[in-house]
N, C-alpha and C positions, 0 to 999 in steps of 0.2 A: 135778337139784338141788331140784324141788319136794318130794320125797319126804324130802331130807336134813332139810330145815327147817320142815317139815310139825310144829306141836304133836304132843305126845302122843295127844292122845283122839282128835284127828283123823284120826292114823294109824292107833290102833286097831281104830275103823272098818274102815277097809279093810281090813285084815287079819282081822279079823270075818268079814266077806264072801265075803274069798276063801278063807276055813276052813269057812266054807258051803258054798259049791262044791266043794272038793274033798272035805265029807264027804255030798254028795247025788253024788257019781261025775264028777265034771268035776274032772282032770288038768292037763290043757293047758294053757299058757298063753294060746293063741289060743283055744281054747273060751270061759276063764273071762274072757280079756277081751272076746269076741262078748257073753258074756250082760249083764257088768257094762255095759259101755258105755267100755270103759277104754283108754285103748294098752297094749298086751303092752307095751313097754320099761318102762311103770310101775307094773303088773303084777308083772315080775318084781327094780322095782327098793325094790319093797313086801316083797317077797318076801327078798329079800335082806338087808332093813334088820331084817328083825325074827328073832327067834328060834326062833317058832314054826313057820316054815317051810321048807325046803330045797328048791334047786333045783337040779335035775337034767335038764340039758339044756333040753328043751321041756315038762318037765312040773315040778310041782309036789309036792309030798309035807308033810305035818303033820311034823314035828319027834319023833322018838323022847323020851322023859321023861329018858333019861340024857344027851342034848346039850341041855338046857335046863339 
């Protein structure tokens, strides 16, 4: 629920972050939450919320340009 009602630029953020990770080669959601400091369930529920992202299983993936 924190992540539903998370402001805008707050979320961004994170989502920021975790576009960092996976474009420095960190996947995973249990990686990218080891390095952040984060739980995986908010992680992936970061992940979820936003557009730029897709999740696939345990991993993570940036958004193709034609699903945005």
């Amino acid at each position: 629920l924190e992540v539903i009602f998370m402001p805008d630029d707050e979320f961004e953020e994170f989502v920021q972050k975790i576009i960092n990770e996976i474009k420095a080669g960190k996947m995973s959601v249990a990686h990218i939450s080891k390095t952040l400091g984060l739980d995986p369930l908010f992680i992936r529920a970061v992940a979820k919320r936003s557009l730029k992202l897709n999740v696939k299983g345990q991993l993570l993936e940036l958004a193709k340009d034609e699903e945005v």
